[in-house]
Every structure is written in structure tokens, then in C-alpha cells.
DRENMARMI-449947 format. One record per residue: residue number from 1; z negated, x negated, y negated of N, C-alpha, C in turn. Coordinates in steps of 0.1 Angstrom, whole numbers, plus 2048, in hexadecimal, padded with zeros to 3 digits. Layout:
<NUM,<Z,X,Y>,<Z,X,Y>,<Z,X,Y>>;
...
END
This chain:
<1,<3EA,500,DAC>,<3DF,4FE,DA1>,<3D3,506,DA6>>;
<2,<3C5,502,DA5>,<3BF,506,DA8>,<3B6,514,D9B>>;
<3,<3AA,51A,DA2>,<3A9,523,D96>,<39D,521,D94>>;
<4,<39E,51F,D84>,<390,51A,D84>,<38E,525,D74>>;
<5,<37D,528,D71>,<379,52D,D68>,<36B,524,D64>>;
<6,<36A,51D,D58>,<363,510,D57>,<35C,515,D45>>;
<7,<352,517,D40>,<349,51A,D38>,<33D,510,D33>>;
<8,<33B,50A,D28>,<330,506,D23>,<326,50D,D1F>>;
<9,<318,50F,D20>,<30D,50F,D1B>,<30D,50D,D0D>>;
<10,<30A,519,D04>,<30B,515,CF5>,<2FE,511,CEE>>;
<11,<2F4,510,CF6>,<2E5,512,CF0>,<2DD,507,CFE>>;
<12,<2D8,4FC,CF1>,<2D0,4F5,CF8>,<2BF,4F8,CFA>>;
<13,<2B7,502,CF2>,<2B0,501,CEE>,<2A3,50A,CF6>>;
<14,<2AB,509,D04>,<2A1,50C,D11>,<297,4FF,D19>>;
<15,<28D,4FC,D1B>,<286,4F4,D22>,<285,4F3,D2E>>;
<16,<27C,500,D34>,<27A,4FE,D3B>,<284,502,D49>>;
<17,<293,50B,D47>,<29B,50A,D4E>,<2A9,511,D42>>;
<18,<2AD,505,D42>,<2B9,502,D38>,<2C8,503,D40>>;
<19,<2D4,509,D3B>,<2E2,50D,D41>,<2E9,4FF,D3B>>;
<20,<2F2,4F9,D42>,<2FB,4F0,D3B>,<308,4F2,D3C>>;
<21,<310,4F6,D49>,<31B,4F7,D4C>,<31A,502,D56>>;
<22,<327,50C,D58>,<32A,50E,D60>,<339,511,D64>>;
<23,<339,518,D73>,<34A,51E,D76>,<34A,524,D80>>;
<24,<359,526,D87>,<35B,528,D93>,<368,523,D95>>;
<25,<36C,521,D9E>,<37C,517,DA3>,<37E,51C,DAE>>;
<26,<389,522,DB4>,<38F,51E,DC3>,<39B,511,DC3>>;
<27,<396,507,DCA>,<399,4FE,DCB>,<3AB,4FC,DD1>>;
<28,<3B5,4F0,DCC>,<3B8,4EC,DD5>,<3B5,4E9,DE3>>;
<29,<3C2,4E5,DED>,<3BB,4DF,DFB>,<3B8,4D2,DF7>>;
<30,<3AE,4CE,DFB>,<3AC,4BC,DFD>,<3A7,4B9,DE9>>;
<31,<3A9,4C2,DE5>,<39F,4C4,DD4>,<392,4B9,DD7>>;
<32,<390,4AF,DCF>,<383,4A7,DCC>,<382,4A5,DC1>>;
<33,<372,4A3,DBF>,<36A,49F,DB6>,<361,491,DB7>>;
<34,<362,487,DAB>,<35A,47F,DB0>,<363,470,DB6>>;
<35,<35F,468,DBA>,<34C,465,DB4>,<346,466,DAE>>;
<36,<33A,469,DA9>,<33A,46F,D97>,<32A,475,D9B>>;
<37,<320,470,D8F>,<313,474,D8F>,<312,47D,D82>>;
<38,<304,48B,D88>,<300,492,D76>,<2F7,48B,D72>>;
<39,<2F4,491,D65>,<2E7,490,D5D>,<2E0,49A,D60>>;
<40,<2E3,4A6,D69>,<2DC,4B4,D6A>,<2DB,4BA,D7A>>;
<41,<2D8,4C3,D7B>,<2D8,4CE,D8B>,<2E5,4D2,D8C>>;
<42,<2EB,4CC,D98>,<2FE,4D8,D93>,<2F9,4DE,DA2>>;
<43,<2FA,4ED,DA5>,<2FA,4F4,DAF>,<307,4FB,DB1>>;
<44,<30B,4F8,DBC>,<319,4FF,DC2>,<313,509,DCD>>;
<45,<319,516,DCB>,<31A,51C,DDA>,<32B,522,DDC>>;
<46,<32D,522,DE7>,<337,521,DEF>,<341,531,DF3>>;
<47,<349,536,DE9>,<348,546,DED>,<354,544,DF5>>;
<48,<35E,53A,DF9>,<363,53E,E07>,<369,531,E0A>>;
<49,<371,52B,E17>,<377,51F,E1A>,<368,517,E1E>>;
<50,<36D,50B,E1B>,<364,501,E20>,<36B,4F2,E1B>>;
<51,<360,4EB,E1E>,<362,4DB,E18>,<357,4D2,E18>>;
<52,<359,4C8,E14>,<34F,4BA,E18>,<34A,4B5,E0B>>;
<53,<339,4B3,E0D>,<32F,4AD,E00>,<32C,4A0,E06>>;
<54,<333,496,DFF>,<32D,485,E02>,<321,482,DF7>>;
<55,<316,484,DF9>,<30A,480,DF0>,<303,476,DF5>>;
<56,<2FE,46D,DEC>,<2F3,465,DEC>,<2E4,467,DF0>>;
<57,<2DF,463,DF5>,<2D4,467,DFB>,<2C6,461,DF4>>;
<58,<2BB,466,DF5>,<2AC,45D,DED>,<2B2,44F,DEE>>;
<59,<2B4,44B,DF8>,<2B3,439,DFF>,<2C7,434,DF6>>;
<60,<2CF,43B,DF1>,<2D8,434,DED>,<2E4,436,DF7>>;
<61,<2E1,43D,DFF>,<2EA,43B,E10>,<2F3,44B,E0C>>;
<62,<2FF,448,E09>,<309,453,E0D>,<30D,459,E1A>>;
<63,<305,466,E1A>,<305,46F,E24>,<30F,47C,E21>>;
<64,<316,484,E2C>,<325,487,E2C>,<31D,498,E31>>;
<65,<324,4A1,E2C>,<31D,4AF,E32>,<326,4B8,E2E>>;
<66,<328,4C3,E3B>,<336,4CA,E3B>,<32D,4D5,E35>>;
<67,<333,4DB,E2B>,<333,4E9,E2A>,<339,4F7,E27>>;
<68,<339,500,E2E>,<33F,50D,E2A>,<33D,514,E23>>;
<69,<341,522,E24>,<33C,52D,E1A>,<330,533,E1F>>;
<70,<32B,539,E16>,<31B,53D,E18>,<312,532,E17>>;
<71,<316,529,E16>,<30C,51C,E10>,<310,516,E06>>;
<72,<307,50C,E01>,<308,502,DF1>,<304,4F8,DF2>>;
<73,<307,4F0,DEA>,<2FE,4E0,DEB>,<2F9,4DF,DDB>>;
<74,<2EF,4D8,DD9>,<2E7,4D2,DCE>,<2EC,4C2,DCB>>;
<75,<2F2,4C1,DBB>,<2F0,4B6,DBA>,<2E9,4B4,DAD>>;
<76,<2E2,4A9,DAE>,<2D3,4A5,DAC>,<2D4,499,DA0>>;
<77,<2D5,498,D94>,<2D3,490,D8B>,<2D5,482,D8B>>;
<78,<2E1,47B,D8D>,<2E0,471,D8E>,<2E5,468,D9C>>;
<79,<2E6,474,DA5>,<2EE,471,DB0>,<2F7,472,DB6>>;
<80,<2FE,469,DB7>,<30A,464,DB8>,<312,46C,DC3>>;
<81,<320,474,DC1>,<321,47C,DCD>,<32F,482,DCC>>;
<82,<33B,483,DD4>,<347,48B,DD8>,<348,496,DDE>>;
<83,<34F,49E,DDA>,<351,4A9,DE0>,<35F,4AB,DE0>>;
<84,<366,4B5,DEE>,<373,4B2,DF1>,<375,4C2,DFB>>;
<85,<382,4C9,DF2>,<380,4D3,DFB>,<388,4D0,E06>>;
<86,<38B,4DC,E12>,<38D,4D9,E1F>,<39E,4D7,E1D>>;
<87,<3A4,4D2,E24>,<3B5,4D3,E23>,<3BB,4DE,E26>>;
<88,<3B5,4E3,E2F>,<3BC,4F2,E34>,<3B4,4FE,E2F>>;
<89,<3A7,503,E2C>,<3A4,50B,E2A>,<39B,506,E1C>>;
<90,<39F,504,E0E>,<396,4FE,E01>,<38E,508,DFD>>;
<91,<380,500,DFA>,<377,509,DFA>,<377,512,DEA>>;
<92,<371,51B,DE7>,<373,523,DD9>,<362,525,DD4>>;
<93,<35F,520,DCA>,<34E,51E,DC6>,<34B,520,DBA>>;
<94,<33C,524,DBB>,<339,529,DAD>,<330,51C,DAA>>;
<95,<32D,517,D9D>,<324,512,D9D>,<31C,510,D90>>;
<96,<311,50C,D90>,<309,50F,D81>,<301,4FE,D80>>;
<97,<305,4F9,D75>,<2FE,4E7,D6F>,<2ED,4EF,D65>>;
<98,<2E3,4ED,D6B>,<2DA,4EB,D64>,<2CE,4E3,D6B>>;
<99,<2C3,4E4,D5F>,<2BA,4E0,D61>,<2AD,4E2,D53>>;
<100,<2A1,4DA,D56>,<290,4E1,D4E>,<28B,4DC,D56>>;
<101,<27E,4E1,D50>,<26F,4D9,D51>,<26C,4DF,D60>>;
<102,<271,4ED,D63>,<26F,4F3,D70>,<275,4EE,D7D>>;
<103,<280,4E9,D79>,<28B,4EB,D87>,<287,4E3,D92>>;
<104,<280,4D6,D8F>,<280,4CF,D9C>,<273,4D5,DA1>>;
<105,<268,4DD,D9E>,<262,4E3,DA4>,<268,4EF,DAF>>;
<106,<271,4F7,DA7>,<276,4FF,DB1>,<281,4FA,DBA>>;
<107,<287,4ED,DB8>,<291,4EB,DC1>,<284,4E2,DCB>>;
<108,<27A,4E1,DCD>,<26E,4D8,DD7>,<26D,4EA,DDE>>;
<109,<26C,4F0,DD7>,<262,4FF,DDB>,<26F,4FF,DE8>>;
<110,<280,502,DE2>,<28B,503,DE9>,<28C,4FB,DFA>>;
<111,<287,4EF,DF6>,<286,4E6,DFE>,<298,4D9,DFB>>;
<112,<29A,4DC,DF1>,<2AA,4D4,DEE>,<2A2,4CA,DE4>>;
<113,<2AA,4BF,DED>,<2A6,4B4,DE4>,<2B3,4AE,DE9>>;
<114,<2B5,49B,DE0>,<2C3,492,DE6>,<2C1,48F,DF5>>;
<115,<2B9,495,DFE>,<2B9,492,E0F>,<2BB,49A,E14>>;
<116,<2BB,4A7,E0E>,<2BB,4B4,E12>,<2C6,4BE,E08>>;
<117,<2D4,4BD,E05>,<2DA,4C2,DF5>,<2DD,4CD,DFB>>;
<118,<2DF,4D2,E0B>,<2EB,4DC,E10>,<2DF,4E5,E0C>>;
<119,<2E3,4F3,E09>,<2DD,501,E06>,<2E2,50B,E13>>;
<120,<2D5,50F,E19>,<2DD,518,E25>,<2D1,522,E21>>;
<121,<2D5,52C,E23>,<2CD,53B,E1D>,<2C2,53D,E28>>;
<122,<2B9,543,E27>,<2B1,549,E38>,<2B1,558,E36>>;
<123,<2B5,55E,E29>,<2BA,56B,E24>,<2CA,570,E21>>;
<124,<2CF,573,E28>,<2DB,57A,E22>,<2DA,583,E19>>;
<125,<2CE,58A,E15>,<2CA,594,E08>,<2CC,588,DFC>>;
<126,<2C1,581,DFC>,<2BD,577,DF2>,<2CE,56E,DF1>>;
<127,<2D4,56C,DFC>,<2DF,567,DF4>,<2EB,56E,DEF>>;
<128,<2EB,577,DEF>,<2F6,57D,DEB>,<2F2,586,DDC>>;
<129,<2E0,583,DD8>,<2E0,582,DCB>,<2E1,57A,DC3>>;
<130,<2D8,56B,DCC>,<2E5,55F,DC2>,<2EF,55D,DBE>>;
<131,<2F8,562,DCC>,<307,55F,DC5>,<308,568,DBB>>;
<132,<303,579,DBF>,<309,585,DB1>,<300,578,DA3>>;
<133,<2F9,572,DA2>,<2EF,56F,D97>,<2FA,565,D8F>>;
<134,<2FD,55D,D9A>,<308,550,D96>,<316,557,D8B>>;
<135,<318,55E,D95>,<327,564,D92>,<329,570,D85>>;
<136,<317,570,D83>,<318,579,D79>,<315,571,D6A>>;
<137,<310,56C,D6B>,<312,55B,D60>,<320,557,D60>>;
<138,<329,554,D68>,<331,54D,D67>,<33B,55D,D5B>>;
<139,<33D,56A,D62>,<346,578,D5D>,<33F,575,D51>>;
<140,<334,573,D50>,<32E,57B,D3F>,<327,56F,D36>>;
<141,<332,565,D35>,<32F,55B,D2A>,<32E,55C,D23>>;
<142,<332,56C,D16>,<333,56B,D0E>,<321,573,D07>>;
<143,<31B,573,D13>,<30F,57A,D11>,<304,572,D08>>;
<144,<2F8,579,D03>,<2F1,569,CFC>,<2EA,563,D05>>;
<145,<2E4,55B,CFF>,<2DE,54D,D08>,<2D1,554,D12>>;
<146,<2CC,55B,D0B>,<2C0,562,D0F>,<2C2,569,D1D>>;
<147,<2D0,571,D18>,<2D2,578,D25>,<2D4,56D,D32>>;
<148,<2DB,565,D2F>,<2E3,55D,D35>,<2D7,555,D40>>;
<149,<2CC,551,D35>,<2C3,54A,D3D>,<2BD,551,D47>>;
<150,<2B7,55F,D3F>,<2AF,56B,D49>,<2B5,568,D5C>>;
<151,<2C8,56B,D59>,<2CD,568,D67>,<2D0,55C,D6C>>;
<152,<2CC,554,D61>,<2C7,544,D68>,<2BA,548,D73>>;
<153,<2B3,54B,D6B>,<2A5,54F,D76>,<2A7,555,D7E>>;
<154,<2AD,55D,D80>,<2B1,567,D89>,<2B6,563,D99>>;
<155,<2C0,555,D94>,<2C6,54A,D99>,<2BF,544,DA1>>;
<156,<2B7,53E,D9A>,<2AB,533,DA0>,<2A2,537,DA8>>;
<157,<2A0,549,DA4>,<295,54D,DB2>,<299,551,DBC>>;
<158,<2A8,555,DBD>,<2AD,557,DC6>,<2B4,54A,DD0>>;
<159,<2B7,543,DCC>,<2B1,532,DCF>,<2AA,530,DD1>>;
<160,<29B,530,DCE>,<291,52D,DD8>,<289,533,DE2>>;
<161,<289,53F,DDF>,<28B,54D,DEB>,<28C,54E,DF7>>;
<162,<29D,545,DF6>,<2A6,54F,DFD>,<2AA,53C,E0C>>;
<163,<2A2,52E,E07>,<2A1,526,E10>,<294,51E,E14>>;
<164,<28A,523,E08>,<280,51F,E0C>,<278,524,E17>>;
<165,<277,519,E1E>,<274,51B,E2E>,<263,51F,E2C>>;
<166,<25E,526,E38>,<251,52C,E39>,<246,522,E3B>>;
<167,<24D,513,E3F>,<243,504,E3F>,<243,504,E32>>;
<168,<24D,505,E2C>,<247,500,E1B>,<244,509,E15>>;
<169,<243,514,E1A>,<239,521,E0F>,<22B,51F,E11>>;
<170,<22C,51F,E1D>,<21C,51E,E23>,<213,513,E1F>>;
<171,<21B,507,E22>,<212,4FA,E23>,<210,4F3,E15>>;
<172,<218,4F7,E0F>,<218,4F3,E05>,<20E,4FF,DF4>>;
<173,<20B,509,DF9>,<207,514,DF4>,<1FA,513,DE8>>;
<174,<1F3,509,DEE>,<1E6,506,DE6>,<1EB,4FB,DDC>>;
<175,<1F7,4F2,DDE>,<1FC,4E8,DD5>,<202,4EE,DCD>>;
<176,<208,4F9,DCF>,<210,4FE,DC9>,<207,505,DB9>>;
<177,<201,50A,DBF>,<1F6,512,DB8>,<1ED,50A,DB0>>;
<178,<1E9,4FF,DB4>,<1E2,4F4,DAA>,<1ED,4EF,D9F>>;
<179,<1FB,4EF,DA2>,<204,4E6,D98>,<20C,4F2,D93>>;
<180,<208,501,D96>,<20B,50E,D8C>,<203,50B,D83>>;
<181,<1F3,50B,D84>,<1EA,50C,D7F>,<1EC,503,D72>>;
<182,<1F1,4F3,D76>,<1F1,4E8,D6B>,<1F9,4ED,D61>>;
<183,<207,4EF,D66>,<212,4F7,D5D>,<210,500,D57>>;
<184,<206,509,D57>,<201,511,D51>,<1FA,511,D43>>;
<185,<1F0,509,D46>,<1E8,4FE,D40>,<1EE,4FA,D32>>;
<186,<1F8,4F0,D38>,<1FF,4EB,D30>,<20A,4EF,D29>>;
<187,<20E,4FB,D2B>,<215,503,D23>,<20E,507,D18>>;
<188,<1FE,50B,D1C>,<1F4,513,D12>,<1F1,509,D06>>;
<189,<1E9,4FD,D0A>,<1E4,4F4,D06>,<1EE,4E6,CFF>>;
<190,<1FB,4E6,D02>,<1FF,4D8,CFB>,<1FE,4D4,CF2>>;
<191,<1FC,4DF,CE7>,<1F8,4DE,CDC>,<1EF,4D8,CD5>>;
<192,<1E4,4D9,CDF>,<1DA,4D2,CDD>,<1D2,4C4,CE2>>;
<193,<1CA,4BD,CE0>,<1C4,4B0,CE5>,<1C3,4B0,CF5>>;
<194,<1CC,4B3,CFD>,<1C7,4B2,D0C>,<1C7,4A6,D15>>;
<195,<1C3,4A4,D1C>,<1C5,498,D25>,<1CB,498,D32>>;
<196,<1CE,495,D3C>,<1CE,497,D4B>,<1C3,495,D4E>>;
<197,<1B7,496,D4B>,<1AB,495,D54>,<1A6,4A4,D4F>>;
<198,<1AC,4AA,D44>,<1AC,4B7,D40>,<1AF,4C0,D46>>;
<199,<1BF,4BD,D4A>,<1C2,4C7,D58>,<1BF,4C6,D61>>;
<200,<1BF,4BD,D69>,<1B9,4B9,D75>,<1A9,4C3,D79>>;
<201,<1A1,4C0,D69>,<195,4C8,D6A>,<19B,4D6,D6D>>;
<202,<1A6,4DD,D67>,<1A9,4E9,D65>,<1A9,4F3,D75>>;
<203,<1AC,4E7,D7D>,<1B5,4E9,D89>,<1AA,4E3,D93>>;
<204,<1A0,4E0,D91>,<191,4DF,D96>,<196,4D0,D9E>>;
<205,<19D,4CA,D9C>,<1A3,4BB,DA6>,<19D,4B2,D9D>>;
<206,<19A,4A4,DA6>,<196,495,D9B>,<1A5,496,D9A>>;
<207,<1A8,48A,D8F>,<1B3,488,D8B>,<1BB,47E,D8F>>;
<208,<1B8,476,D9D>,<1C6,471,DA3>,<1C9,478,DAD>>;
<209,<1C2,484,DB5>,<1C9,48C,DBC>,<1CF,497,DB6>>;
<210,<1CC,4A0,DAD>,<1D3,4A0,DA6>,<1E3,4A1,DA4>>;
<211,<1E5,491,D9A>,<1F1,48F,D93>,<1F4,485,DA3>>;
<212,<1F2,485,DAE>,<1FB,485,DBD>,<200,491,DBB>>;
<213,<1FD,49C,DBC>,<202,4A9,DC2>,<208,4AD,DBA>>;
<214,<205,4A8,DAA>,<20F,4B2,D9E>,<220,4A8,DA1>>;
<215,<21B,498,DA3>,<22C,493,DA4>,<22F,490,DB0>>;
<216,<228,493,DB8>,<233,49A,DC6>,<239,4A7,DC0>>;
<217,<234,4B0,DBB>,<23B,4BD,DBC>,<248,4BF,DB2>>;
<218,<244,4B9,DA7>,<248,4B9,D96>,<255,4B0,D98>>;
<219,<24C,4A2,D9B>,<257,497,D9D>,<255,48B,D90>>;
<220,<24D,491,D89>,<246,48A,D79>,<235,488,D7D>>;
<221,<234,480,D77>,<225,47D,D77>,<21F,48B,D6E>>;
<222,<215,48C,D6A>,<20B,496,D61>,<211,491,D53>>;
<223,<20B,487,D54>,<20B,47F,D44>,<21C,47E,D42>>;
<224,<225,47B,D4C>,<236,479,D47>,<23A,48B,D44>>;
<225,<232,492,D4D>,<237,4A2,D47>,<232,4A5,D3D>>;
<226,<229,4A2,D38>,<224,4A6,D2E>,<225,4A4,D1F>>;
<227,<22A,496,D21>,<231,48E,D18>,<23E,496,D12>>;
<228,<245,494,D1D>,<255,4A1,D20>,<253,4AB,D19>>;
<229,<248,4B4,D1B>,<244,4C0,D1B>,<245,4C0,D07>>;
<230,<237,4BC,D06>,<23C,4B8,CF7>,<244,4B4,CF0>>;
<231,<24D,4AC,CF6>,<254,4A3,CEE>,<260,4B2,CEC>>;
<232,<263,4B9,CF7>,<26E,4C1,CFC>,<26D,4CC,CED>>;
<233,<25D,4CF,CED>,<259,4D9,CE3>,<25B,4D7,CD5>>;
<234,<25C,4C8,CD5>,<25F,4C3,CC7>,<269,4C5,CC0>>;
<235,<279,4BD,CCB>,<280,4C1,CC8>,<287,4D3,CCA>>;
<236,<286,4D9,CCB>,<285,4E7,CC8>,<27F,4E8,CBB>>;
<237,<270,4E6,CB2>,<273,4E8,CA9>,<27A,4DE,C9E>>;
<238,<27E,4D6,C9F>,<284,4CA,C95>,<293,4D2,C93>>;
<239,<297,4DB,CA2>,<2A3,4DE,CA3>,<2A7,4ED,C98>>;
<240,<298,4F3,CA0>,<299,506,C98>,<28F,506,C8A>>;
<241,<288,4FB,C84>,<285,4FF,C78>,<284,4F2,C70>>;
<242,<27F,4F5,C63>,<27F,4EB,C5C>,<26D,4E4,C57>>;
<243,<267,4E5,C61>,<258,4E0,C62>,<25E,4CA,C5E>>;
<244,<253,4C7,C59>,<255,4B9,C57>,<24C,4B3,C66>>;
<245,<252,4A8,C64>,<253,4A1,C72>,<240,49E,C75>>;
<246,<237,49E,C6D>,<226,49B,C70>,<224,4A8,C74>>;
<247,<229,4B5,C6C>,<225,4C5,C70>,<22B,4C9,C82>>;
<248,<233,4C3,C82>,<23A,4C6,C94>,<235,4BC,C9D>>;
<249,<231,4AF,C95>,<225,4AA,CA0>,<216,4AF,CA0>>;
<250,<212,4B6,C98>,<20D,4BB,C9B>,<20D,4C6,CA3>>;
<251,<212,4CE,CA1>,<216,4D9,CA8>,<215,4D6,CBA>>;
<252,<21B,4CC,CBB>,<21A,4C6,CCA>,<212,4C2,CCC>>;
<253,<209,4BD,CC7>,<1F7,4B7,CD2>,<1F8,4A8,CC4>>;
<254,<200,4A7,CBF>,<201,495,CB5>,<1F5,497,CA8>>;
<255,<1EC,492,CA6>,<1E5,493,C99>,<1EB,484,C8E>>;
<256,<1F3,478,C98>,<1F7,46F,C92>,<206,471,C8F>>;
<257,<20E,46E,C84>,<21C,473,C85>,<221,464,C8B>>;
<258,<21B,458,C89>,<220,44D,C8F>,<224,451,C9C>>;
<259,<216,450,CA3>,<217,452,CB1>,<21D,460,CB2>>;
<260,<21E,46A,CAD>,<22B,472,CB2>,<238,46B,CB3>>;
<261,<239,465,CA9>,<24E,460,CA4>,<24E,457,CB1>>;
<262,<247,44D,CB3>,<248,443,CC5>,<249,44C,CCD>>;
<263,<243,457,CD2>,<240,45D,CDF>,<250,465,CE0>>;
<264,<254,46A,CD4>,<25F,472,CD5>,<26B,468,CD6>>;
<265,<26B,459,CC9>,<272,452,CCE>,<272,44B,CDC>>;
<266,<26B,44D,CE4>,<26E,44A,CF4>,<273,453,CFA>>;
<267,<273,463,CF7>,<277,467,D01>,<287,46A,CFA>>;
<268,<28A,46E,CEF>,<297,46E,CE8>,<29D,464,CE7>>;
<269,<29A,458,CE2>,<2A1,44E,CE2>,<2A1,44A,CD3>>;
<270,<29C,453,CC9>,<29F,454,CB8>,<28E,45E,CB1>>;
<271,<28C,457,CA5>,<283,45D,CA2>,<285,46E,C9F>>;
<272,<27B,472,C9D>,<27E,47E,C9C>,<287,486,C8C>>;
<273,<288,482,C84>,<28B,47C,C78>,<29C,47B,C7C>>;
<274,<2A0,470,C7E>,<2AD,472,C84>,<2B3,479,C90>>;
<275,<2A9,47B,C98>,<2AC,484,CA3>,<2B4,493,C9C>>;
<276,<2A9,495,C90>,<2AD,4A4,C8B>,<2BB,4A1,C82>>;
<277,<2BD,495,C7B>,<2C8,493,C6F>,<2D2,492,C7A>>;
<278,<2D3,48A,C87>,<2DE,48F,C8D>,<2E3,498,C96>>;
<279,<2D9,4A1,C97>,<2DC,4B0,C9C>,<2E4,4BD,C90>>;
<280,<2DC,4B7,C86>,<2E2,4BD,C79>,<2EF,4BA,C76>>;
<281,<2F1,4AE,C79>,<302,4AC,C74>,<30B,4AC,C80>>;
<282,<304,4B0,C8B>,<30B,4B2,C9A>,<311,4BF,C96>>;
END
């Protein structure tokens, strides 16, 4: 039997980098997972043995990648992917399911994407705070969410730290810095009447170079983050207070409650109105 310690996330009500699952397992030999795609970021790293990630790649093409301990693989929302530990030596891993408005930014900073999932450190410092970061999430479940998340972050910078290569600090440094700047922006401002020709001004760019550089990096357009962004804000309060549904579109940038209830029914799937009546009886 293998040994596994497996935990849910009690609190949804993080955005911009949210916990869903976690654990740790030493596997059986020849132990798999899969075929099987997330809805979220699942990150494994590898604290001893070794084993094989069959993931799907940008193009659809199943590519096969050995790995051992002291490394991890990324899998990526939606991509399709097996994992299988070794027969003779099974590998034993920690791993943490999240995701937010942040992550695919820091996993671009990382340089891990579906062509690139394997995690190999260029720090032995930086990684062996991830793992203490991982493993300290996984011992102290019973901690609150707040804490919990803090060493989410903790996680993530030590993640991108500890593989981001010195081509992608450098070259990428002024893009980086225009699409901090927007995020910034729009953390301050959602509230209010803004445009993308608003940020774009903010970040001194016209506005199709710009929202190139914010959804290369982001992975969202301006206007699809931003949408998100609000929409995300919304539900949060529909969730933590009892504001009527015209006062929390407002609150988000909406002066129309119509056109709030569509924009939130696109990204939820349910007006906001039943969004809340079935979270309440959830």
C-alpha cells in the first residue's frame, strides 16, 4: 500500500492565488495516474525515487519525460497527462493543485509551460525552500486559510526564483514591468469606469502593443482579465455579505445592474442572484 496524506482546501475565497488540493504519497512500484486532465495548476516535486510524466504538449502531441528527485513537473489546466512511478525505485512526492489571476504570470516568469512542464532548480537554496514550503502546507492543514495561502506564496517564489533562467529575467524585464504596472492599475481602479485604452495610457504604450505584451505574458487579453477580475470580485462579495445584487455591481466598475447580471452570467454560468441562492444552500 502506498502512503499517502491527501487534504482539501476549505476556503475558496482567494483570487489572485487560491489552494485547492493538496498531499504527499510514496508511491507503489509501477503506481499511475491518468489519463486524466485538471481544471487547475497541480505541481509535483519529487522528494526521492523516480518516474515518468506522459503530457500533452501546446500542439496536442504526447511527449514522455523521465524524472527524478530534486525535480517536478507542472500540470497545466486542461492537459491531458499520465504519470507512472518507476518499477524498481517509486518515486515519493509532494504536491500542491492551485491556481488565480497571478499564476500563469509567474509560471511564464518560471519559464514552465505544456512544452516545458519538467521543473529543474538552478538553486539548491531556492529549492529546498520549496520543498520545506510544500511540505509545510501539506503537516499544517489544520492552520487558517490565510496562513495557508501566505506559504502558498512562499511556494510560488520559490518557484520562480529558483528556474527562472537569466534569458528570461533579463529579456523580458521591461515587459515584465509594463504588465506589473497594468495589474496594479487594475487592482486600484476596477471599481471604476476604466477602459484598456486607460491602461495602456497608464503604462505609456498605444493599445495594441500593449494588450500583445499583457496576453503573451498573462495568457488573457486586458479586456478578458479584467472582466475576470471583476467578475472574481463580485463573487466574493455575493459570497461574504449581504449587499443586493445593483450595489456589488456597482462596487465593481457596473453603473447598469443589467449589464452586470450578463457579464457575470458569462463568466459563472448563472446570474448573480442564483449564483448566491446556490452557494447559500451549498
Amino acid at each position: 500500500m502506498s502512503d499517502l496524506l491527501f487534504s482539501i482546501f476549505p476556503n475558496e475565497n482567494f483570487v489572485d492565488l487560491g489552494l485547492y488540493q493538496f498531499g504527499k504519497e510514496h508511491c507503489d512500484p509501477s503506481h499511475h495516474y491518468g489519463p486524466a486532465a485538471r481544471t487547475h495548476f497541480l505541481f509535483h516535486y519529487v522528494l526521492s525515487g523516480t518516474g515518468k510524466l506522459m503530457a500533452d504538449d501546446s500542439k496536442g502531441i504526447t511527449r514522455e519525460y523521465s524524472i527524478k528527485s530534486g525535480q517536478g513537473f507542472m500540470i497545466f489546466p486542461g492537459q491531458v497527462n499520465t504519470y507512472i512511478a518507476d518499477g524498481q525505485l517509486p518515486w515519493e512526492y509532494v504536491w500542491l493543485e492551485f491556481d488565480g489571476l497571478r499564476v500563469k504570470e509567474a509560471l511564464s516568469v518560471a519559464g514552465l509551460s505544456p512544452d516545458a512542464p519538467v521543473y529543474r532548480a538552478n538553486s539548491k537554496e531556492l529549492r529546498e525552500i520549496l520543498m520545506q514550503e510544500m511540505l509545510y502546507i501539506v503537516h499544517h492543514k489544520e492552520a487558517s486559510p490565510f496562513h495557508l495561502i501566505g506559504h502558498c506564496y512562499l511556494f510560488l517564489d520559490a518557484l520562480t526564483r529558483s528556474c527562472a533562467s537569466m534569458k528570461i529575467k533579463s529579456g523580458n524585464k521591461l515587459r515584465d514591468y509594463y504588465v506589473h504596472e497594468a495589474l496594479v492599475f487594475i487592482e486600484s481602479n476596477f471599481q471604476n469606469d476604466i477602459t484598456i485604452e486607460d491602461i495602456a495610457r497608464t503604462c505609456g504604450l498605444n493599445r495594441s502593443y500593449f494588450s500583445k505584451i499583457f496576453h503573451d505574458t498573462v495568457g488573457k487579453s486586458p479586456q478578458d482579465f479584467l472582466l475576470q477580475y471583476r467578475m472574481s470580485k463580485a463573487a466574493e462579495l455575493l459570497k461574504l455579505t449581504q449587499l443586493n445584487v445593483k450595489d456589488i455591481g456597482n462596487a465593481v466598475g457596473y453603473s447598469n445592474a443589467l449589464h452586470f447580471s450578463r457579464a457575470f452570467k458569462n463568466v459563472y454560468g448563472a446570474s448573480p442572484r442564483t449564483w448566491r441562492e446556490e452557494r447559500l444552500k451549498g
